[in-house]
Structures are given as structure tokens and as C-alpha cells.
TORTI-432135 format. One record per residue (C-alpha): residue in three letters; x negated, y negated, z negated. Coordinates in steps of 0.2 Angstrom, whole numbers, plus 5000, padded with zeros to 4 digits. Layout:
ALAXYZ ...
# end
This chain:
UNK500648004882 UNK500247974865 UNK501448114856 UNK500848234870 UNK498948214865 UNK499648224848 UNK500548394852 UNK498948464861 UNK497848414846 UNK498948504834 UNK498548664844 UNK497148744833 UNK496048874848 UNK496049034841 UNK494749144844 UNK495049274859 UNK495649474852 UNK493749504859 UNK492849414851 UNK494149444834 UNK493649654839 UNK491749604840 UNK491649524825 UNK492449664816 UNK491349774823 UNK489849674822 UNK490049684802 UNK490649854801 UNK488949894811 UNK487849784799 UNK488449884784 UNK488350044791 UNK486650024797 UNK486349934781 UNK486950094771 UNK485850204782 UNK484250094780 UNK484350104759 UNK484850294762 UNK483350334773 UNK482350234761 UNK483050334744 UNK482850494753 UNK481050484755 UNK480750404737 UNK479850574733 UNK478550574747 UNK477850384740 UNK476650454730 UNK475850584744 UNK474050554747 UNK474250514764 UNK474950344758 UNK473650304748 UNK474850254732 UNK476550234728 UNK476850054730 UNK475950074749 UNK477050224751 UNK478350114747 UNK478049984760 UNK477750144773 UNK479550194771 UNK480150014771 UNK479349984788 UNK480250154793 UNK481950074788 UNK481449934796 UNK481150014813 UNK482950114812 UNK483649944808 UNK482849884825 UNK483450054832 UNK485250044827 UNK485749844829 UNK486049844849 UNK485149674850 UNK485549654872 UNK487449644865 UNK487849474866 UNK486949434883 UNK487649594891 UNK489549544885 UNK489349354892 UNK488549434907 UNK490049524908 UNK491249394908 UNK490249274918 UNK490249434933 UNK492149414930 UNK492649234932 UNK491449264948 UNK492649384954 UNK494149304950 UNK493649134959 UNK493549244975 UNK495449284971 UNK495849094970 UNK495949114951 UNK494648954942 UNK494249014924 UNK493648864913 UNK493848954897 UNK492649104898 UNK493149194883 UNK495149194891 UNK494549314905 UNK494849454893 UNK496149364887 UNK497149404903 UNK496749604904 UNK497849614885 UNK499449504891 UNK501149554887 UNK502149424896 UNK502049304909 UNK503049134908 UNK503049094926 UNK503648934936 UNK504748954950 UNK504448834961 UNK502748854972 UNK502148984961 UNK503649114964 UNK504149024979 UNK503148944994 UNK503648764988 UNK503948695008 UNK505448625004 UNK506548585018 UNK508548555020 UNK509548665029 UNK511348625021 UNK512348485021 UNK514048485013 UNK515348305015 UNK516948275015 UNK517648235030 UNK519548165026 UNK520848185011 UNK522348135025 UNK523148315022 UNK522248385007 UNK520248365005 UNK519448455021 UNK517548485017 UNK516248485032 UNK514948585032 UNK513148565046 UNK511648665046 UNK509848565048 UNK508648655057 UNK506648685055 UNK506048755040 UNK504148625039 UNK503848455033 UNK503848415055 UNK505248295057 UNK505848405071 UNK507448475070 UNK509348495075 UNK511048455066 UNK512348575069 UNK514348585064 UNK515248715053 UNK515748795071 UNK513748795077 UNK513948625090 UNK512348515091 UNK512748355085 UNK512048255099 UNK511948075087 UNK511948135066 UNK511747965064 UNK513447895072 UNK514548005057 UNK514547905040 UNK514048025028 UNK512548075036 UNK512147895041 UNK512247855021 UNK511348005016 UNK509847975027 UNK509647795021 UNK509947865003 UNK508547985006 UNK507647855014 UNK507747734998 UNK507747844983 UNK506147914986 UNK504447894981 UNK503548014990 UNK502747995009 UNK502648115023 UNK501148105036 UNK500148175048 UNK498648275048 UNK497848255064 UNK496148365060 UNK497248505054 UNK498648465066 UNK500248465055 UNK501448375045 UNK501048335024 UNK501548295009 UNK501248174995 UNK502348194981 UNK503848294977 UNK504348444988 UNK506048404989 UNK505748214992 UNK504948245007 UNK506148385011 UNK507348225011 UNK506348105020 UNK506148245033 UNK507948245033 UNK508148045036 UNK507048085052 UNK508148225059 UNK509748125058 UNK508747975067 UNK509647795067 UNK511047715072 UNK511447635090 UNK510147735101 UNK510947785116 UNK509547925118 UNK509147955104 UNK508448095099 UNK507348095112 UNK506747915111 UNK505947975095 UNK505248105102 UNK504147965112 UNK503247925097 UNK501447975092 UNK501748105079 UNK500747985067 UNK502047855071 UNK503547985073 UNK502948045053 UNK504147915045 UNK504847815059 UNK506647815052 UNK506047805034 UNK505247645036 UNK506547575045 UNK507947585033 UNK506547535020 UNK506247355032 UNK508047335030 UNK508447375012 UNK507447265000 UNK507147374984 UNK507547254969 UNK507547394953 UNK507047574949 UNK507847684936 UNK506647844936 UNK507148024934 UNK507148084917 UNK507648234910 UNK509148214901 UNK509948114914 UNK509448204930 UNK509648084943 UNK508547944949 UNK509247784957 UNK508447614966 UNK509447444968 UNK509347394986 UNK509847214993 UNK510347195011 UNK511247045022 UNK511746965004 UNK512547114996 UNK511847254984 UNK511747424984 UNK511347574972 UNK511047734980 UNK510747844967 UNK510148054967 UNK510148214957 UNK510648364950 UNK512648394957 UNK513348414941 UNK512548244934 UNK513048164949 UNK514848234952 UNK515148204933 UNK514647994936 UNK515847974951 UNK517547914952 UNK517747904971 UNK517247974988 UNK516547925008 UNK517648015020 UNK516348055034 UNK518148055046 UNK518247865047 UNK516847815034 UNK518347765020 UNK518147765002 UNK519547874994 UNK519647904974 UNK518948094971 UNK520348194962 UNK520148334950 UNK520448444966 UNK518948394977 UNK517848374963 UNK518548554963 UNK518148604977 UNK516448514979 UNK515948624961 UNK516448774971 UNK515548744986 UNK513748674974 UNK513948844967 UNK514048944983 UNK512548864990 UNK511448864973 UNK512149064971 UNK512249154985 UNK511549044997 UNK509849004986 UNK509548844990 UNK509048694979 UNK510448574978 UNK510548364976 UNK512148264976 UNK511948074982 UNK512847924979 UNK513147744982 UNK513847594972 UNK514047414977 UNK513147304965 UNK513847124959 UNK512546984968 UNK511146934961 UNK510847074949 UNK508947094946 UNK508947264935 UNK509647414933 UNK510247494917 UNK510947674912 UNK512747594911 UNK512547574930 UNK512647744933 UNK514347784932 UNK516147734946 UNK514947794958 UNK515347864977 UNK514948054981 UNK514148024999 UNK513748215001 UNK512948354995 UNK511148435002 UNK510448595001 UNK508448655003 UNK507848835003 UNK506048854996 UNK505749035002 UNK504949164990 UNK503149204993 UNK503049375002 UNK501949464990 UNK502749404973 UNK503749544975 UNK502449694975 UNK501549584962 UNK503049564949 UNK503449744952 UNK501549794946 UNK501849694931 UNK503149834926 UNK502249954930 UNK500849874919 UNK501949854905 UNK502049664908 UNK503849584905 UNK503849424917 UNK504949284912 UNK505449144926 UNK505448974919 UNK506048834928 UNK507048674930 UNK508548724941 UNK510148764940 UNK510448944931 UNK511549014946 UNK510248964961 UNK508849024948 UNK509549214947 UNK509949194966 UNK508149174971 UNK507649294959 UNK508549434966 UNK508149364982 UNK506349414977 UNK506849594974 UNK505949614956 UNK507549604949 UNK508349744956 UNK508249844939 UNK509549734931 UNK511349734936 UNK511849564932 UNK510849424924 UNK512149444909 UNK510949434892 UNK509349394903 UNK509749234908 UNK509849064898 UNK509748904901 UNK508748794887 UNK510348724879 UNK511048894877 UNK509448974870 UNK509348824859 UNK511248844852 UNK510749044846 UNK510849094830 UNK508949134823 UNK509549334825 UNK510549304841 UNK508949214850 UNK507549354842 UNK508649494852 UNK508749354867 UNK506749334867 UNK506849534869 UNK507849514883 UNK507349364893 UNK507049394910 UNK507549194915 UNK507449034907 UNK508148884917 UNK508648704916 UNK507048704906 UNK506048534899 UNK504248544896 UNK504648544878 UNK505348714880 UNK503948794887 UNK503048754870 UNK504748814861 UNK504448954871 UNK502649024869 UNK502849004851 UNK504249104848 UNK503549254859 UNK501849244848 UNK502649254833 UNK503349414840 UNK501649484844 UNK501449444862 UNK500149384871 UNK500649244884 UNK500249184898 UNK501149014902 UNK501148914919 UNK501148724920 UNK500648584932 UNK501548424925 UNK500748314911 UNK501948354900 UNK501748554901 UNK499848494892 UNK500348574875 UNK501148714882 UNK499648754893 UNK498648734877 UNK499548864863 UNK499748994875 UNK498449114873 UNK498149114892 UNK498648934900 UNK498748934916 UNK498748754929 UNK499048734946 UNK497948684958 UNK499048564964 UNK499648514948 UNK498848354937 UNK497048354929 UNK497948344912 UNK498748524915 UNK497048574920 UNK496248514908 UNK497348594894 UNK497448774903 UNK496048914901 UNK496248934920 UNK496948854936 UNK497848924953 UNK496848874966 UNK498348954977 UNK499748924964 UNK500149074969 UNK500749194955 UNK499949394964 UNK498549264958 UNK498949284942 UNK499449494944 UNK497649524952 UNK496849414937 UNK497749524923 UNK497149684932 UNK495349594931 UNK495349564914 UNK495949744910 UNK494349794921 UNK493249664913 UNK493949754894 UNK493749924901 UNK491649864908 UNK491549804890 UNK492049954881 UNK490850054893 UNK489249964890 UNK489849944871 UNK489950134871 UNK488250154881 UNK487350044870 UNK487950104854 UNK487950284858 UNK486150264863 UNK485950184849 UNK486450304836 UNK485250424845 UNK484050324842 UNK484650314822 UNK484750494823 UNK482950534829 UNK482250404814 UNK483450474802 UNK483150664807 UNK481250624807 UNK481150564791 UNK482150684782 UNK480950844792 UNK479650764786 UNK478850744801 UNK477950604809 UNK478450464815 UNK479250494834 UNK479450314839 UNK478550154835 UNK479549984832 UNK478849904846 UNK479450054857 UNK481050034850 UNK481049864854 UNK480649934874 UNK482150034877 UNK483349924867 UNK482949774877 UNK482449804892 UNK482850004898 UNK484449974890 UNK484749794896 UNK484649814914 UNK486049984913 UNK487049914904 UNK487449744912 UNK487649834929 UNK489049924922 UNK489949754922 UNK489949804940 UNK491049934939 UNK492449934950 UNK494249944942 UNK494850094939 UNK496250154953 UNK497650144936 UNK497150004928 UNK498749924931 UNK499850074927 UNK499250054909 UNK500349964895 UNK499449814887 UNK498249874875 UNK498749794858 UNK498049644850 UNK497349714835 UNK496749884843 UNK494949914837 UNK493649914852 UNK493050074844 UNK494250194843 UNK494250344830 UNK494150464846 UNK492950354856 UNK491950324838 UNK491750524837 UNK491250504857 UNK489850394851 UNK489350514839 UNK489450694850 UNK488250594862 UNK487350484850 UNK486850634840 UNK486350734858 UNK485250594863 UNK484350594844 UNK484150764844 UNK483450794862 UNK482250664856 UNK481450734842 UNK481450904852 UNK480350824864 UNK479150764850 UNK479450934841 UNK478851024858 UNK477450934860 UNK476650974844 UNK477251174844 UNK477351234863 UNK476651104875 UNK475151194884 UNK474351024881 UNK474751004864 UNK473851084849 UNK475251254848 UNK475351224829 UNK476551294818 UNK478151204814 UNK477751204795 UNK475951134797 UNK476951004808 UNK478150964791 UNK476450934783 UNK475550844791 UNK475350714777 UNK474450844767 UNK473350874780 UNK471750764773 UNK471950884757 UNK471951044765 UNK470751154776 UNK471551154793 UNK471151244810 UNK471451074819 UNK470850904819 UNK471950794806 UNK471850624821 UNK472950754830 UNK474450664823 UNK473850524828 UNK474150574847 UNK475050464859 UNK475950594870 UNK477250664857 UNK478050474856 UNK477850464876 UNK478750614877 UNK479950574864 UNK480150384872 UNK480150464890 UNK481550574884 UNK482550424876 UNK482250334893 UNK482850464904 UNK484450524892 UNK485050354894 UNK484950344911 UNK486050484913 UNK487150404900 UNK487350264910 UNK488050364923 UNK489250434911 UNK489950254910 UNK490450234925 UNK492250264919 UNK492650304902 UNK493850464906 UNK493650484924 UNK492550624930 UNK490850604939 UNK491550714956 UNK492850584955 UNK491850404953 UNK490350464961 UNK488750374955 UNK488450274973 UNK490350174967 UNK489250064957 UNK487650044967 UNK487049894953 UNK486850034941 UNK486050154953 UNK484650014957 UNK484649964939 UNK484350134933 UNK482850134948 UNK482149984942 UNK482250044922 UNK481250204928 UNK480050074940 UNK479749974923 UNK479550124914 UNK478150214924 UNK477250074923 UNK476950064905 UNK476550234905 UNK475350224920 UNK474750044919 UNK473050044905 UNK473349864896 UNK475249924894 UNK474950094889 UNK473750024874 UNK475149884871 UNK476550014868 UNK475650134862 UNK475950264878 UNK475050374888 UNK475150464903 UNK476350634905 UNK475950784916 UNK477250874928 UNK477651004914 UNK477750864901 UNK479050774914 UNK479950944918 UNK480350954900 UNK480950784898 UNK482350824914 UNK482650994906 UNK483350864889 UNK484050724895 UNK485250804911 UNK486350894899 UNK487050734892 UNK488150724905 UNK488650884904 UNK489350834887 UNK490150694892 UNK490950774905 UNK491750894892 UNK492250754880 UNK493150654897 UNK493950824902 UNK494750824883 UNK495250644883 UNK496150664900 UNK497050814895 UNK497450774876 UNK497250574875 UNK496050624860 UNK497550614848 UNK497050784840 UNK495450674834 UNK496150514832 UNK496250494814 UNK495250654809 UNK493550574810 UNK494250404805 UNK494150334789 UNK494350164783 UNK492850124777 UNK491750174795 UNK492750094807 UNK493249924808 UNK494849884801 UNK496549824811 UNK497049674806 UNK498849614811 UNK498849454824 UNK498749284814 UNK499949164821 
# end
């Protein structure tokens, strides 16, 4: 326990490739908006000394407030609330999927993943473990004939029936001496229990799956010396029928000593006293077990024979056809008679053992791990199956599966830990490559594992439910426990299967890419509207005309009409191709060069339209004063000239209501344009995301009122519009979607690589770093 919080405590958390992008970008914004603020300011050096200002060093301070107010303009202050909106929207879809994120950051995480490393057992595979082989030797009289019966009943419902190689019922199991002695085997060396459930009305488990598939066994074979048996069990109260046989053989063996499974040994066995002899039933893998014995129970006439080289042969063969072809899970068990009065058990023990038989349990694949792993190929996802079995009934439950079908053989896909680990450093780089199975896997692997795909640039996703898969859980970029597994496991992982199931895992990768894809949307909305905003300042100032927008009106459509648009594009619903996409790399820049000169196209349109609408006002409104756009440029020198007009002209509210109004409305439309960054408004039609339709009603609700309310008209510095004055403001805010369905048509069709790296330069857009591991 102690090297295990050791291990996890070594593992440093990395930030997420978001929040490494928004960083980036949040710097390269501060210095661009930075430059432009001390650029505005320089460019208007010469008009400090204007008499308007009243001095230089007041002239100075005007233009300051100015950079001021575009610095308010450009930094996009709803980001941070809108991106954790965001996620926090997507961890509430995902829990509906049965998919518990802890770590909110990893949600992202999970839309950029290259490889899953997945468990086999309950995540691949249902995990109801139940026996439906059992292999014995029946005599050695004239050379070794092997029996084989089939067990019925695929449940943890000790209801079931025995038959022979030929299909006869077996009328008493419990009368032949090999299946006596592997029900109490199963009975003894096991630590799980099987009970009933009588709210739900069915048989469970607590513990290992294939313990109880064994204790389920022990009950099908029944005991000894019933004349009418089976059916004098079938009498019993279902709670009472749960392990009626179990704890019988467990009221006549006395368990003296344990030796636990561990890894390296692969078998498990318990000391057993009974009617003053001693018994060690021991069980595990077939090959551990084979290898430790030295004879064999004849289930003809319940003898013990010496096992020769050529029914150990022959027992090899038939573990391999039922872990191959046959898919199951397979356990040897054995017996040993023990000196009296031995108290302990030690590793020595476990060798001149007697081979009582051989069992075999399916564990049948999940029905919709098939369509899910083939989406992960179409998504550009490699899936790698990790587990503890044997390689041969590995690859055989893998095919069984059907994702597999794209490899011929398993022949350079397929390692077990100790041959991986044997590789030469180039050999195993190549085999990482390749690796479509890992078996016979120890916790420690899975750590081994995840670090060597990370230092080849992946991002993975690792499953875990044991204790000791902690520190794997935790260096993965995305950890992911069971929801059966242990709190440890959970603790340690970003995000937990409520289901195990892994098209839990698939439909959680296609969410993340969504929850990405909702990200770069509002980014884009924000910032693009932004920049229009930096544009109108900008422009302004370098006319010379008046100031179009006040800092606290700014400081209106940043926060609140941009706000409300922009979270409800979280909403937006995942685009019918998100998971025919590759993984977007690591170090790709949330900004694009093409998507940067996107932001710029539109940015600019939404600037311009703004300072048209201020520019209208003054020069053609009906309303307005009709005055020349050069007395307009002058308006500073207006206390020093005779004019035709009133110089508190300028200081008329409805050129910035128009001009606001216009930024208001143009972003409303922008915020449809977002409802899919390439995907065409005739194709995701506005009513698919119908937050943003409210939100864009409520933004207008909000906005009227200012304009039409008295104390907030005086407070932002707004006043009421006419029909015309509204009129004008549709006539220069629809087009923006025009635009952007123009820019959308050329991304479809040309990916935007003829502008890629025109409009990119390294000192505007954030740079790429390579992935630090």
C-alpha cells in the first residue's frame, strides 16, 4: 500500500491540452491587445494638443481612457465562466451516459484521445461468469481417455444440468470422483459468496466473478448420497438453495491455512482438515497448476495415477482448445494430502500435486462493444485490450467481438507482458505501434504501459478497478475506474463507469470532441465579436471622429449580451461526424491560422457595420443633423469655428445607441453562425439549439429595456430608436451571416489550407509547442 501511494504521488497532474491552448492564447491576446492599445495611443499623439482637450497633458489622458476602453473591448472578460459553463454542461451530459467525471478539466481530455487501454473482463465483456466446461480424465487403463461434460445456465442461479461428451443428463454429478472433488474444491478455495436478492428477484455476487462461477458450480453438481437429488434441492427456499452445498462441504472441511493468489504464482490454495486427515485443494491458471503436478484422479474408479508427459500432453491441448477456440476462461484444480497436524501453509507446498480437472467459464462480450470499437477506427482511436488472461483465450474473445476482423492473425498485435518486456528498446517502439492486445498483464504494466505510449505522443485513456491499477489510473491523461471497482481506483481516475461498460467510454470520447468543438465556437463568437469591437475603437480613432461607444457600454455587450449567446452554444448538439474525425493533436492551437483569418473577415464586418451605423446617424439619418462627413472628422474644432449646427450635437446619444444597437444585433446573428463551425445554416437550422434561440430572445429582452427603461437609458448612456433607426440596424447586422456562410462554404470545400499559413505568422498566433512528458 505504501509503494502504491508512493507511485501515485510521483505522478505530477499535468495541466489538460485546453487549458495548455488557453493559456497560450490568453498571452498572445494580452500582447496583441497590449500592442494595439500603445498603437492607438501613439496614433493619436498629434491631436493632444487640439483645443477641444483643453491641453496636452488632458489630451493625453483623453486618449489613454480611449486605449483603455478598446482594452475593455478586446479582452473577452465572460471567457473563463463561459469555458467552465461549458464543461460543467458536459459532465451533466455524460452522467446521463453512465459516465461520472470527477476531474472537470479531463472532459476535454477525452474529445483529443488516441488510444484507449481497455480491460477485458466486465468492460469488453458482460463479467456473469458462469461454467459451461468441465474437462477430467476418466482412466489411463488403455492410454489416457479424457472426459469432457457441459454445465448448463449461463446466471449466478444455481440451477443447471450436467451433461456427458455424448449430451446424456448426468442424473447424480456428484456420484463420479472428479466432479465430487472439484465441487468441494470450488467450495473451499473460495472467498466469495453467492446470495439472493429477493426485492430484485435474482441471484448475486459478492466477490470474484469466476468464484462465484465456481460456487455456482459446487451447487449444480449437488452432494453425495441423495437418492433424489437434484430435486431434493430444488425444495429449498431460493435464499437457502443460494449456497446449500457450499456450506456443507464448508461444515465438513475445517479450513486450517490460506495461501492467497498473487501474481507471479497464479494459483490460490487453502489447508483443509477433516476426520483426522489434511487436505490442500489448491486453484489457478492451468499452466501454473499442470506445471506443480506429478499425478492425476481418474474419475473411472476415483484412482490416483502418475500423470505422464503424454496426458499432461493432452490436457495442454485440450486448455488451449477451450481458451482458443472455445473462449472460455480456464482454472485447473488440485488436491494434495497434507502430513497431520500441519498448521501452515508455505509456497513449497505447492508442488507433487493431483490434477482433479479442468473448468471452463464463458463471459459473453457485451452486444454493443462491437459497434463501439468499430467507431473508435473510424474516429482514428487505436484500442488496445489489456488484461490478465491467457493470450490464446484473449485473441479468441477478441475476434469473438468482431472488431478485430481487420487483422488476419494476432501475429505482431499480440503480447503478453513477459514478451513485450524481453523486446529490444527498437523492437518494442515498432510493437507499441502495433499493439492491438496486451495479456497476462500485472497492474505494474498498465503503468509500464501508459508511459511508454505518452512518450510517443498519445494521449491515453487507461481502465482500472483494482487497488493496485491506482498509479496507472493516475499518469494516464484520462483515468478511467469502474463503478464496481475499489474507492482507491476511483479516487486515482478522472472518471468512473457507472455501467463498466466500455460504448461508455466511446459515447464519452464523442462528447468530449463536442464539448472541444462547443468550445472553439463561443471562443470564436467571443473573440470575433470582439475584434469588431477593437475595430470600431480603432477605426474611430484613426477618422477622427467621435467616440462610437462608451466603456460602460462596452462593458454591456461583453458581459452580459455576449454572455448569455455564448454559454448556450455549449448546448450545441454534436455534430452528425464528430466521430469520423481523427484525434486533433495535442499541441494544435485553438486558433487556427484559417479560423484566426475567420475571426478577422467577421470581426472586421461587425467593426465596420458599427461605425456605419454611428457614421449614418450623423450624415443621413432623417433624425440626425445631415452633416457633412468632413464637418463630422472635425468635430473637435467645432468650438473654434463658425458652424451651421449646434456644437452639443456631438454630444447626442443616438449615434452610440445606434452604434451599440448594431453591435447587439450583429452578434446575435453571429451567434447563429456558431451553431457549427463548417456546417451550413439550411443544414443545422437555428431551432437545433433552442437555448441559444431563447438566449438570443432574452439578450434582445435585456437590451430593449435599457434603451426604453429612463433610469437605464441615463446609466448607459442610451436612448430610444425609431422604426428607421431599427430598419437600418437589420439592414447591417443580417449580412454577417451571409459572410460566414461564404467563409463555411470555403472551409467545407478547401479545408482552408490555401490560407493556412498565409495569414499566419509566428509572432500573432500562439505558438505550438511540442507535448512535455
Amino acid at each position: 500500500m505504501g509503494s502504491i501511494r508512493d507511485s501515485m504521488l510521483q505522478t505530477e497532474d499535468e495541466a489538460t491540452p485546453l487549458k495548455k491552448k488557453l493559456d497560450e492564447f490568453g498571452t498572445f491576446l494580452a500582447k496583441v491587445i497590449a500592442g494595439i492599445c500603445v498603437l492607438v495611443w501613439i496614433v493619436n499623439i498629434g491631436h493632444f494638443r487640439d483645443p477641444a482637450h483643453g491641453g496636452f497633458l488632458r489630451g493625453a489622458i483623453h486618449y489613454f481612457k480611449i486605449a483603455v476602453a478598446l482594452a475593455v473591448a478586446a479582452i473577452p472578460e465572460g471567457l473563463p465562466a463561459v469555458v467552465t459553463t461549458c464543461l460543467a454542461l458536459g459532465t451533466k451530459r455524460m452522467a446521463r451516459l453512465n459516465a461520472i467525471v470527477r476531474s472537470l478539466p479531463s472532459v476535454e481530455t477525452l474529445g483529443c484521445t488516441t488510444v484507449i487501454c481497455s480491460d477485458k473482463t466486465g468492460t469488453l465483456t458482460t463479467n456473469m461468469m458462469s461454467v459451461s466446461k468441465v474437462c477430467v480424465v476418466h482412466s489411463v487403463e488403455r492410454g489416457s481417455v479424457i472426459s469432457e461434460y457441459s454445465v448448463s445456465g449461463t446466471t449466478y442461479a444455481p440451477e443447471g444440468i450436467i451433461f456427458d461428451s455424448s449430451g446424456m443428463l448426468l442424473e447424480f454429478p456428484a456420484e463420479l470422483p472428479c466432479l465430487l472433488h472439484i465441487a468441494i474444491c470450488s467450495a473451499l478455495c473460495n472467498e466469495s459468496v453467492l446470495q439472493y436478492n429477493p426485492d430484485k428477484g435474482n441471484y448475486e455476487k459478492i466477490g470474484e466473478s469466476t468464484e462465484v462461477a465456481l460456487r455456482v458450480l459446487a451447487e449444480k453438481v449437488g452432494l453425495p448420497g441423495y437418492d433424489s437429488m437434484p430435486s431434493a434441492l430444488n425444495m429449498l427456499s431460493c435464499h437457502e438453495r443460494a449456497s446449500y452445498c457450499n456450506h456443507y462441504w464448508e461444515s465438513q472441511f475445517k479450513k486450517i491455512s490460506v495461501l492467497d493468489f498473487s501474481r507471479d504464482r497464479k494459483m490460490m490454495s487453502v489447508l483443509c482438515s477433516r476426520k483426522q486427515k489434511q487436505i490442500m485443494f489448491s486453484k489457478g491458471a492451468p499452466e501454473s497448476i499442470i506445471s506443480r503436478c506429478t499425478n492425476i484422479l481418474c474419475n473411472g474408479d476415483g484412482s490416483t495415477v502418475p500423470l505422464t508427459a503424454n496426458i499432461r500432453a493432452e490436457l495442454e491441448s485440450r486448455f488451449h482448445s477451450f481458451a482458443g477456440k472455445e473462449t472460455l476462461r480456464c482454472l485447473a484444480l488440485a488436491l494434495k494430502s497434507m502430513p497431520v497436524g500441519q498448521h501452515t501453509l508455505s509456497f513449497d507446498d505447492e508442488k507433487d500435486l493431483t490434477f482433479i480437472g479442468l473448468v471452463g467459464m464463458q463471459d459473453p462480450p457485451r452486444e454493443e462493444v462491437r459497434n463501439a470499437m468499430l467507431s473508435c477506427m473510424t474516429a482514428g482511436i487505436r484500442v488496445i485490450v489489456v488484461t490478465g488472461d491467457n493470450k490464446s483465450t484473449a485473441e479468441s474473445v477478441c475476434h469473438k467481438i468482431g472488431a478485430f476482423d481487420h487483422l488476419v492473425d494476432f501475429a505482431g498485435h499480440s503480447f503478453t507482458a513477459t514478451e513485450f518486456e524481453e523486446l529490444p528498446a527498437l523492437q518494442r517502439t515498432l510493437a507499441l505501434q502495433r499493439m492491438a492486445l496486451f495479456t497476462r498483464v500485472e497492474p505494474s504494466h498498465k503503468r509500464m504501459l501508459v508511459e511508454a505510449l505518452q512518450h510517443q505522443n498519445e494521449v491515453v485513456a487507461m481502465t482500472g478497478d483494482g487497488v493496485n491499477d491506482a498509479p496507472a489510473l493516475k499518469k494516464a491523461d484520462i483515468g478511467i475506474a469502474m463503478g464496481s471497482g475499489t474507492a482507491v481506483a476511483k479516487s486515482a481516475a478522472d472518471m468512473v463507469l457507472a455501467d463498466d461498460n466500455f460504448a461508455t467510454i466511446v459515447a464519452a470520447v464523442a462528447e468530449g470532441r463536442a464539448i472541444y468543438n462547443n468550445t472553439k465556437q463561443f471562443i470564436r463568437y467571443m473573440i470575433s465579436s470582439n475584434i469588431g469591437e477593437v475595430v470600431c475603437i480603432f477605426v474611430a480613432a484613426v477618422l477622427g471622429i467621435p467616440d462610437t461607444l462608451a466603456p460602460v457600454q462596452l462593458l454591456w455587450v461583453n458581459l452580459v449580451t455576449d454572455g448569455l449567446p455564448a454559454t448556450a452554444i455549449g448546448f450545441n448538439k454534436q455534430d452528425s461526424d464528430v466521430m469520423k474525425a481523427k484525434p486533433r493533436k495535442v499541441n494544435e492551437a485553438v486558433v487556427s491560422g484559417w479560423l484566426f483569418f475567420r475571426y478577422l473577415v467577421i470581426g472586421a464586418y461587425v467593426g465596420l457595420a458599427t461605425i456605419a451605423g454611428f457614421i449614418w446617424w450623423f450624415v443621413y439619418a432623417d433624425s440626425g443633423p445631415r452633416l457633412p462627413y468632413s464637418e463630422l472628422m472635425n468635430f473637435d474644432t467645432c468650438a473654434t469655428r463658425e458652424t451651421t449646427y449646434p456644437c452639443s450635437i456631438f454630444n447626442d446619444r443616438h449615434p452610440s445607441t445606434v452604434s451599440m444597437t448594431v453591435l447587439v444585433v450583429v452578434e446575435m446573428f453571429n451567434a447563429l453562425n456558431n451553431l457549427s463551425e463548417n456546417q451550413s445554416l439550411l443544414v443545422i437550422p437555428p431551432w437545433s439549439n433552442l437555448w441559444l434561440v431563447a438566449s438570443i430572445i432574452l439578450t434582445m429582452i435585456f437590451h430593449v429595456l435599457i434603451l426604453y427603461v429612463h433610469p437605464l437609458s441615463v446609466l448607459f448612456s442610451v436612448t430610444p430608436l425609431s422604426w428607421a433607426e431599427w430598419r437600418l440596424v437589420l439592414y447591417l447586422s443580417f449580412p454577417v451571416i451571409i459572410i460566414d456562410e461564404v467563409l463555411k462554404f470555403f472551409s467545407r470545400n478547401t479545408n482552408g489550407i490555401r490560407f493556412k499559413f498565409r495569414f499566419r505568422r509566428p509572432d500573432m498566433l500562439p505558438k505550438r509547442e511540442s507535448r512535455d512528458k
